[in-house]
N, C-alpha and C positions, 0 to 999 in steps of 0.2 A: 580168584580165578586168574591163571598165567595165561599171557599176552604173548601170541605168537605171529613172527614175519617167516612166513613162507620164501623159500627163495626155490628157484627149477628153472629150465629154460622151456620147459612141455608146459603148456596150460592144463594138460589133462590132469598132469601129476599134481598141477597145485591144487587143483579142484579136488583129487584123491584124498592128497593130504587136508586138505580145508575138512573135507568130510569128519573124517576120519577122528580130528580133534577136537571140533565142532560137539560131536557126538559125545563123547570123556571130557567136557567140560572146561575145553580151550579154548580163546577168544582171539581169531584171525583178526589182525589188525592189519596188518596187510601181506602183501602179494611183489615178489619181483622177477624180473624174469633175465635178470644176469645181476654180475656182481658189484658191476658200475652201480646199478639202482638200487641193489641190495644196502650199499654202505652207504647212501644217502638216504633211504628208510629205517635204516638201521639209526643214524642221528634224529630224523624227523621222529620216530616213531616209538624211541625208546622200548622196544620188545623186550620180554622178561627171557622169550626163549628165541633164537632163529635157526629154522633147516634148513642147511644150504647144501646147493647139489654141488659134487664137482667141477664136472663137465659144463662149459656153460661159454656162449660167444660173447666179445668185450671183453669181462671179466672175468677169467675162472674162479672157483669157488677156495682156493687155496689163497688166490691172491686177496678177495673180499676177504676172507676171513683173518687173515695178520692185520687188513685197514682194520676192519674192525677193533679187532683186540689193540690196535693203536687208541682208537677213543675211547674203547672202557675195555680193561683187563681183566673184568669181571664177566665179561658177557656169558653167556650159556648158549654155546652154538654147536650142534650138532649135524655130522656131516652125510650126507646121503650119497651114499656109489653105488656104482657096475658092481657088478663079481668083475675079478681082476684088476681092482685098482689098490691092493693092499699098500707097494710104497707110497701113495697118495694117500692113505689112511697115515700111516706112520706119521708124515710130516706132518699132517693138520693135526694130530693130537701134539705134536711137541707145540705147532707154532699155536695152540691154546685150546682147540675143538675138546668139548668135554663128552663126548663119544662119536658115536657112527653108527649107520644104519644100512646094511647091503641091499642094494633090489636087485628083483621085485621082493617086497617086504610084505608083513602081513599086519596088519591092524595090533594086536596084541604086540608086536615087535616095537611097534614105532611109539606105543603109551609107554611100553616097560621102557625105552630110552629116554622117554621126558619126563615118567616119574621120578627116575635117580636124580636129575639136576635139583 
């Protein structure tokens, strides 16, 4: 069973997502709600997969995600935007993101991007 850290700066949408993976046989290890916390869970917590949203106060999601991929170049992190954030997609797939997810997203979208990992 893959081990998932949530990252969002909405608690609704963590809860969404928790749902959502919860249900397909993923295990919420944990929950962040920027990217300051995200890459200190991400050390604590060793997550097999993480969603990180772009948008996010403190941290953006761009910036956790190259800390990340500084501690382990292997991670499996997938990125969750707005419509209209494509150049911010672009750059997270170069700087490591092993996809992306547009919202609002639908259930079936968000399994099909974490079975590919």
């Amino acid at each position: 069973m893959k081990t998932v850290l949530i990252v969002d700066d909405a608690a609704f949408m963590r809860v969404t997502i928790k749902n959502m993976l919860e249900k397909n046989g993923y295990t919420v290890i944990g929950e962040a709600e920027n990217g300051k916390v995200a890459v200190v869970k991400f050390n604590e917590l060793k997550p097999d997969i993480v969603t990180l949203d772009i948008t996010m106060p403190e941290m953006d999601g761009l910036a956790a995600l190259k800390a990340i991929m500084q501690i382990n170049g292997d991670a499996k992190i997938v990125m969750m935007t707005a419509m209209g954030q494509q150049g911010m997609v672009k750059e997270a797939v170069m700087s490591g993101a092993k996809g992306f997810i547009v919202k609002p997203f639908k259930e079936e979208t968000v399994i099909a991007a974490l079975a590919k990992l």
